[in-house]
KOLMI-91358 format. One record per residue (C-alpha): residue number from 1; z, x, y. Coordinates in steps of 0.001 Angstrom, whole numbers. Layout:
! residues N
 resi       w       u       v
  NUM       Z       X       Y
...
! end
This chain:
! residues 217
 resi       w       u       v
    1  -17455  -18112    1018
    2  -15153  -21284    1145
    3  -11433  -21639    1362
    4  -11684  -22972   -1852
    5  -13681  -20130   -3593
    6  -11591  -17701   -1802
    7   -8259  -19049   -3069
    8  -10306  -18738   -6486
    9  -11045  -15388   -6324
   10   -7585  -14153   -5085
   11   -6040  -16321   -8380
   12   -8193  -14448  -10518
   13   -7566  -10884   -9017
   14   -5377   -8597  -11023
   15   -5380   -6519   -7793
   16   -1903   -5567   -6346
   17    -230   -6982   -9041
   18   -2027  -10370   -9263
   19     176  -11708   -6032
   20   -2100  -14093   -4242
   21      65  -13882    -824
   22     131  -10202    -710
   23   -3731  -10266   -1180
   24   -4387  -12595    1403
   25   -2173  -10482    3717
   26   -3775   -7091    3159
   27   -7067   -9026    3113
   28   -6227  -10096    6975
   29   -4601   -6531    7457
   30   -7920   -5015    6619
   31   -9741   -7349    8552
   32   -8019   -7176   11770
   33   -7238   -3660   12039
   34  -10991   -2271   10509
   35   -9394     800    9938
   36  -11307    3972    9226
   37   -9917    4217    6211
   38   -7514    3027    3665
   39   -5606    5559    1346
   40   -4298    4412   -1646
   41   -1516    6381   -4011
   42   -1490    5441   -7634
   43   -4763    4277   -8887
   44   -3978    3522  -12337
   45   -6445    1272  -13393
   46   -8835     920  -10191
   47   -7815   -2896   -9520
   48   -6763   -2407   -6516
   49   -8924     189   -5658
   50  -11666   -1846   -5754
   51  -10132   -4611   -3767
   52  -10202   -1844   -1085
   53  -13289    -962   -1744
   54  -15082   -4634    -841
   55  -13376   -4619    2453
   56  -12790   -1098    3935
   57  -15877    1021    4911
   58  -13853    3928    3268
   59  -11433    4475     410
   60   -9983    7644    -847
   61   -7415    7001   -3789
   62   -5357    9427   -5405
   63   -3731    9653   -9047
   64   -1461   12272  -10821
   65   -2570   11257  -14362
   66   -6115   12741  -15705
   67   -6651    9631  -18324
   68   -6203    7035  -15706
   69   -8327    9524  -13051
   70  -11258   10288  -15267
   71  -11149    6689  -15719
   72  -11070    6019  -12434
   73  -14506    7746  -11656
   74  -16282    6246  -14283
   75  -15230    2665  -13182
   76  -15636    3406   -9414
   77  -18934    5611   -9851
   78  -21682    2912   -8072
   79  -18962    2516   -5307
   80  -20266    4883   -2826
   81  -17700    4065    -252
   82  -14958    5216   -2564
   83  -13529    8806   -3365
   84  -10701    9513   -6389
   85   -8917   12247   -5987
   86   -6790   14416   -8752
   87   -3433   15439   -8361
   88     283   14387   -6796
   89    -207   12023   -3840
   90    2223   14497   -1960
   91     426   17414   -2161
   92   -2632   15690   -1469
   93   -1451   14342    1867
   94    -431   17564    2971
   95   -3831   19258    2667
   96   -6810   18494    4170
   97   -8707   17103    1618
   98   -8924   13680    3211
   99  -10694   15009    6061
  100   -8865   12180    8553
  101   -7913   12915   12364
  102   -4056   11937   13912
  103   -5487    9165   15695
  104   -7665    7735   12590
  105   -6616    3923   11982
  106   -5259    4316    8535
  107   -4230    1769    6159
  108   -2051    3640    3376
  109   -1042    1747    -423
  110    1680    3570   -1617
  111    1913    3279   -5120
  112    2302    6576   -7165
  113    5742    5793   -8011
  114    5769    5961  -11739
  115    8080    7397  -14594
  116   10395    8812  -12487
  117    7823   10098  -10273
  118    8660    9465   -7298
  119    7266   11442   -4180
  120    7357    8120   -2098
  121    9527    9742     924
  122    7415   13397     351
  123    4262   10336    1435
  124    6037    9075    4307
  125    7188   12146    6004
  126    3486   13199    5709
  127    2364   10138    7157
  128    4467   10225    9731
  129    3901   13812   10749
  130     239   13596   10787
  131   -1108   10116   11710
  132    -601    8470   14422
  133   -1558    5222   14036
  134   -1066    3865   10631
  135    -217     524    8226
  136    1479    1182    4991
  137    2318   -1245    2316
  138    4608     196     -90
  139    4760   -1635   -3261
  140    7592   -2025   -6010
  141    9802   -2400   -2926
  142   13204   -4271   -3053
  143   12995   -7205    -560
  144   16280   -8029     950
  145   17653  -11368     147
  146   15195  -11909   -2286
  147   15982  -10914   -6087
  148   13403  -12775   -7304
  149   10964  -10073   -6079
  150   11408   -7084   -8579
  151   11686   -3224   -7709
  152   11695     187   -9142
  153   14906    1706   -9248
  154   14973    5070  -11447
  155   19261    5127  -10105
  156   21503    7467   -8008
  157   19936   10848   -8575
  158   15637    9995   -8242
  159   16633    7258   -5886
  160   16125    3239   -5625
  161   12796    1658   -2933
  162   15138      87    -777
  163   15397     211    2542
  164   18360    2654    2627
  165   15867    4994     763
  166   13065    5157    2851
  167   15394    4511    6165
  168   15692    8081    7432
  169   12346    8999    6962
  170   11060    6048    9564
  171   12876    4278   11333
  172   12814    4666   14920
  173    9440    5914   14425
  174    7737    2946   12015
  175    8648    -734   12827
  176    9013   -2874    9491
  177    7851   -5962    7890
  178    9095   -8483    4613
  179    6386  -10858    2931
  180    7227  -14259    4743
  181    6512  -15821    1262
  182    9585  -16627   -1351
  183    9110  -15100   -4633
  184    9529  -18571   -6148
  185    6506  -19231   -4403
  186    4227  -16449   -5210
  187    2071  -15579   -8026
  188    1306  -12724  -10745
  189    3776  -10425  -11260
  190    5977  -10831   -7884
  191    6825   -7273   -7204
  192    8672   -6692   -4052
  193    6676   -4674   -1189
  194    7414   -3793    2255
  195    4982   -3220    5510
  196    5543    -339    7506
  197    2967     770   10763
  198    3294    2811   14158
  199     642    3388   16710
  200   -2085     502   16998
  201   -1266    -521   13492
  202    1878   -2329   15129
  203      54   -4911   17486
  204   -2065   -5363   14560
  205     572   -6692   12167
  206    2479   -8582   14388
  207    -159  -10508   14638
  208    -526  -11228   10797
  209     524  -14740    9693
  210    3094  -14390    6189
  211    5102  -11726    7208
  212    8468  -11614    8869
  213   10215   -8382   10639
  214   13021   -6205    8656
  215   15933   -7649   11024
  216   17952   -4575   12746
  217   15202   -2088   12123
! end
C-alpha cells in the first residue's frame, strides 16, 4: 500500500478515536514489537478492535456492558484471530482466562474507563504484577502541557487520568511516554493518551518516532 493510501485509510478510521497520529504510532508499535498479543479494555463498538485485529496475530478484548459485547461478537465473528470477552477488565486480568505467560510481549489498550467506571489502576497493578514485558497505551489520558488534548476526570473521590493518578502504581517499574504531536495538530476527536512499557517493550518504544518521554519519570 502507498504512503498516500495509507494516510487515506488512517483519515478515514474511526479507530482510537479517529486520531491519525496515535494510529500511526500504535500501527509502528505493533509492527516493531510483534507482540504475542494485544489486550484491549473497553470494546465498545469494535473500532478499535478491529484495527488490532489487521495487525496483531492475536486479540483478546474485554467489555463490561452486554449490549456493546453481544455486539461485539456479531461484528468480530469472521475474525478468527480475535476473542471478546464478558465482564470488568479487572477481574478479567486477574484470572486466567487470557491464557498469556509473564514473559509474553503484550501490547495492552486500556480503555474501560466509562461512567464512573473506572478500574484503570485495578489494570495496571495487574499488569504490572503479572507481565513482564509489556506496552500500554492508556487512552482519555491528560497530557501535560497540553489542554487541547481532552481527559476523563470523574473528580476527587473516583479519581482524574493524570499522571498523579496512575503514578504510584508504576513508576519506577514502567518508563513513560507523551504523543510528540500538538493537539492543534492532530485529528478526530484529540483525546489525550499516555504510553507506558517495561521489559522489552521499552527498547521497543524508544525507538518509535512521535513520541516524547514523561520528563522526571
Amino acid at each position: 500500500m502507498s504512503l498516500a493510501a495509507l494516510a487515506g485509510l488512517f483519515r478515514r478510521s474511526p479507530a482510537l478515536n479517529a486520531m491519525r497520529h496515535r494510529q500511526r504510532v500504535v500501527a509502528d508499535i505493533i509492527k516493531a514489537y510483534a507482540p504475542d498479543a494485544v489486550v484491549e479494555t473497553g470494546t465498545y463498538k469494535a473500532h478499535s478492535t478491529l484495527f488490532f485485529a489487521d495487525r496483531a496475530k492475536r486479540v483478546f478484548t474485554l467489555e463490561l456492558n452486554p449490549d456493546f459485547h453481544a455486539a461485539a461478537v456479531a461484528k468480530l465473528a469472521g475474525r478468527s484471530n480475535v476473542s471478546c470477552l464478558l465482564g470488568s477488565s479487572d477481574e478479567i486480568l486477574a484470572g486466567d482466562a487470557l491464557g498469556l505467560g509473564g514473559d509474553d510481549r503484550i501490547v495492552f489498550y486500556l480503555d474501560a474507563h466509562w461512567n464512573e467506571h473506572l478500574p484503570l489502576r485495578r489494570e495496571l497493578e495487574l499488569i504490572r504484577e503479572r507481565y513482564r514485558n509489556t506496552i500500554i497505551v492508556i487512552d482519555d489520558f491528560r497530557v501535560d502541557g497540553d489542554d487541547g488534548y481532552g481527559f476523563d476526570d470523574y473528580g476527587p473521590v473516583t479519581g482524574r487520568l493524570t499522571l498523579d493518578y496512575i503514578e504510584p502504581v508504576v513508576k519506577g517499574t514502567f518508563k513513560a511516554w507523551w504523543p510528540a504531536v500538538a493537539s492543534s495538530a492532530e485529528t478526530g476527536k484529540k483525546r489525550g493518551w499516555i504510553v507506558l512499557a517495561n521489559g522489552s517493550g521499552v527498547a521497543c518504544v524508544e525507538g518509535i518516532a512521535g513520541l516524547k518521554p514523561v520528563a522526571n519519570f
